[in-house]
N, C-alpha and C positions, 0 to 999 in steps of 0.2 A: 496254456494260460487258463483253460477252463478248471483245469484241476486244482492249479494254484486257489483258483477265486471259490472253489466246493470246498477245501481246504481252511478258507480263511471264514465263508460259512458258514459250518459248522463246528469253527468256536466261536463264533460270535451268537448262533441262534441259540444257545441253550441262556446266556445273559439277558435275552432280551423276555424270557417265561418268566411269574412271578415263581413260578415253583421252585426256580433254582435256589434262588434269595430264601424262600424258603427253609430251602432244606439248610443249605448255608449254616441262617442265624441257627436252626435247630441245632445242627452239629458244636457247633460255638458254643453254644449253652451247655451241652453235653459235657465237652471238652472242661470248661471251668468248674463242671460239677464233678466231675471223675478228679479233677487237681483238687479243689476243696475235698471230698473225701478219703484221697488219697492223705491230705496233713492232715485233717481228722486220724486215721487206721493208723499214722505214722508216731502223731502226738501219745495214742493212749498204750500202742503197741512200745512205745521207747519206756513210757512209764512203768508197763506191766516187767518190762523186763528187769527196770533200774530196783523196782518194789522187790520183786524176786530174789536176787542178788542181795540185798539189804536185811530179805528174811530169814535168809540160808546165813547171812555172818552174824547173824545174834546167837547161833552156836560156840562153844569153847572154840573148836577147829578151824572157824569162820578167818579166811584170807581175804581180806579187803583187798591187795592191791593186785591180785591174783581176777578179785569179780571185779573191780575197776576195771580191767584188762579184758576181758572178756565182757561186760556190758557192752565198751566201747564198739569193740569187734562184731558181736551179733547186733548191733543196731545199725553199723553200714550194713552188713550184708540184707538185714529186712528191708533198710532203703531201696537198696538196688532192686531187690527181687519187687516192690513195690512200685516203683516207677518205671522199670519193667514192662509190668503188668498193666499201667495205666499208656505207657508209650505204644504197646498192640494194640491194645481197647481202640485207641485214638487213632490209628493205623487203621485199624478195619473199620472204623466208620467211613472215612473218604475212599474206602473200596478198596484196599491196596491189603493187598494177599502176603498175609506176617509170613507163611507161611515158604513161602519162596522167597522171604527177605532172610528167612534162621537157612535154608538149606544154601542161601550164596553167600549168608555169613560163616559159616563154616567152612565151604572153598576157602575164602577169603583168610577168613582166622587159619586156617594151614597154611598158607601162604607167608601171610603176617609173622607165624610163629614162626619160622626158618631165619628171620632178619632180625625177631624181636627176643631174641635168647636170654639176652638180657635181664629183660623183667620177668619172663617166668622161672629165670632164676629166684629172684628179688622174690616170687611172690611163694615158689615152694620151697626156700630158707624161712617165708614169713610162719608159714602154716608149723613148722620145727620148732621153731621161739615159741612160737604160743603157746601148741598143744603140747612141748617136750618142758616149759614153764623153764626157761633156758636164766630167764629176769620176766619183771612186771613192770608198770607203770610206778612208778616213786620208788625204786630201788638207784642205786648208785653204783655203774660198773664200769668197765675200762675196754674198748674196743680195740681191738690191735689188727694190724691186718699186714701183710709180708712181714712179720717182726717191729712193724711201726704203730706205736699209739694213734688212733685218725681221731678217738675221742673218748671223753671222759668228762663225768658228768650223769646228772641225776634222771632217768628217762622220762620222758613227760607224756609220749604216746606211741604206744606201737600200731604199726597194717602191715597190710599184705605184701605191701613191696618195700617200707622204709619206715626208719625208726628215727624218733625226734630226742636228742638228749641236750638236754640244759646243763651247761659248765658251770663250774664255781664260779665265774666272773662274769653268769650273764648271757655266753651266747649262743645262739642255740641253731644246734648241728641234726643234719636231715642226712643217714646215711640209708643209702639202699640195702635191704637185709642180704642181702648175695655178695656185699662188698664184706661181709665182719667176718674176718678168720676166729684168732682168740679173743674168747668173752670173759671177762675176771666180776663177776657180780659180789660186791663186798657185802649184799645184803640179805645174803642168805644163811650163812654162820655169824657166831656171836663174832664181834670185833678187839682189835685191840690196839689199846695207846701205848703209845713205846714215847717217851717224853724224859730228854737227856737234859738235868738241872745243874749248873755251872755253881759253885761253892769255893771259899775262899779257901787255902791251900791250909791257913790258921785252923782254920776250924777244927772242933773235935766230931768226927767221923760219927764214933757211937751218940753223940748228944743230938746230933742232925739226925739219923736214922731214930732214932728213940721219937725226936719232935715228929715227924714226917707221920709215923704210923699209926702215934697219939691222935693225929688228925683224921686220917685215912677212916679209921672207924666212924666219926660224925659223917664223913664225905657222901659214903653212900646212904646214906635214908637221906642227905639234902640232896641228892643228884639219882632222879630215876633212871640214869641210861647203866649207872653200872652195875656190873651183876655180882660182882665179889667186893671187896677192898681193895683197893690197889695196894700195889707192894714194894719195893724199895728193894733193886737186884743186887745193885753194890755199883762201887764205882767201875766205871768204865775206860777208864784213863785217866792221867796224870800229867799235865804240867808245871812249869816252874811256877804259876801263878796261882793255880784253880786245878781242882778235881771237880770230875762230872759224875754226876751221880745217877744212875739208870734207872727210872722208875714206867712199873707196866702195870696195866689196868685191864681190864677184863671189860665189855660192854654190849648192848645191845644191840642187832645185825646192823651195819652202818651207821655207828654212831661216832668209829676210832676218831674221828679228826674232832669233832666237838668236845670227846671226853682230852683231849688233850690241851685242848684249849683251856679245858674248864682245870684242869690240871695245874696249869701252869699259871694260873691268876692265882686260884688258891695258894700256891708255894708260895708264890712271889708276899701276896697278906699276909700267908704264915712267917715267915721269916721276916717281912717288919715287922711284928708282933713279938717273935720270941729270941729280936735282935742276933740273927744268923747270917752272918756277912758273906754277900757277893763278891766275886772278885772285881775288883776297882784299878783303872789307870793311874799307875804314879810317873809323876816328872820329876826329874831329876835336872838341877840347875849345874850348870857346870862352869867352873872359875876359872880361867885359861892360867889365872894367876900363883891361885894355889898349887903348891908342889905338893904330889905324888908320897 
């Protein structure tokens, strides 16, 4: 019983000293000044870096989305090392030995890592993307993984263990970088539109290609994504209605799908313009009356 009551003594005698309360508030203060300084070194350190990056791409060579990618990346990891560093600091104030918390966290973290394969998968597939420059941030690629597309879509941030891609329609996919087999990155070679124009079977062939190319010259000085003229391959097939007409374009890394777009508004102006007839549905009324 006595020990019990020595026990509950001497935690209570050190509460009832003003020194404790002292030391306390002092540590407190500490503590909010090490977090204040720490977003200070954080704030000017994110900037130096972003400045950096910004002064290196006013070079010819300069890859914006290459230092987008790499800003983002070296500014978590200064994070971490930063709060880190303020997480010890504040540890060794209240007397608690960092020291013997890194060597049980290493027991620990070998332990963790037997169960945890997973994410240091995730995180040394992350370090291969980055540094092998596999894709960057605002490229456009295609994820395939056992033979199945898991996503596709334009990337909006890469780390260590997973990548965020935003789809044409919007939503947006968080896959674990250990998860992605085949990578198809459309934004790293020049692109191309492949864009099949439907034409009325009437039509004359050469008058339609003669209009087509006539135009194709203004096209590119109004459209900065394309790098040549587009060109007019020939037809492609033939129905009893309509021939198709194959037309390709040349473009800027990831631009194939807008320049097809952009393609296919202008045909469609150019031919009401230079009255070049689509193929059209006809009805046929039929007289159960009339003979054959």
């Amino acid at each position: 019983m006595k020990q019990v009551q020595n026990i509950i003594n001497s935690l209570i005698e050190p509460l009832t000293k003003p020194e404790t309360y002292q030391t306390l508030i002092s540590n407190l203060i500490m503590i909010v000044i090490y977090i204040i300084v720490a977003w200070i070194v954080l704030f000017f350190v994110n900037k130096a870096i972003a400045q950096f990056f910004k002064i290196q791409n006013k070079g010819r060579n300069g890859n914006k989305k290459r230092s987008k990618t790499l800003v983002s990346l070296i500014q978590n990891v200064v994070s971490y090392v930063v709060w880190f560093i303020v997480l010890t600091t504040i540890l060794s104030k209240f007397g608690i030995s960092v020291e013997g918390i890194i060597a049980s966290a290493g027991v620990v973290g070998l332990a963790v890592g037997f169960g945890a394969q997973t994410v240091v998968k995730d995180v040394i597939t992350g370090f291969f993307i980055i540094f092998e420059n596999q894709f960057d941030v605002g490229d456009y690629v295609k994820i395939n993984s056992g033979g199945t597309t898991v996503a596709e879509g334009t990337v909006t941030s890469i780390g260590l263990r997973s990548t965020r891609i935003k789809t044409v329609t919007g939503e947006l996919t968080t896959l674990p970088n250990g998860s992605m087999g085949e990578i198809t990155n459309y934004s790293v070679t020049n692109g191309e539109a492949l864009v099949e124009i439907p034409v009325s079977i009437g039509e004359d062939i050469d008058y339609v290609e003669e209009v087509l190319n006539e135009h194709f010259e203004a096209l590119r000085s109004k459209y900065y994504l394309f790098i040549s003229n587009p060109k007019v391959l020939g037809i492609s097939r033939i129905t009893r209605d309509e021939m198709i007409v194959t037309i390709s374009a040349e473009t800027i890394p990831g631009e194939g799908f807008a320049a097809g777009r952009i393609l296919r508004k202008e045909i469609l102006k150019l031919f009401k313009a230079k009255d070049v007839k689509v193929p059209q549905p006809v009805m046929l009324q039929y007289d159960s009356n009339q003979q054959p």
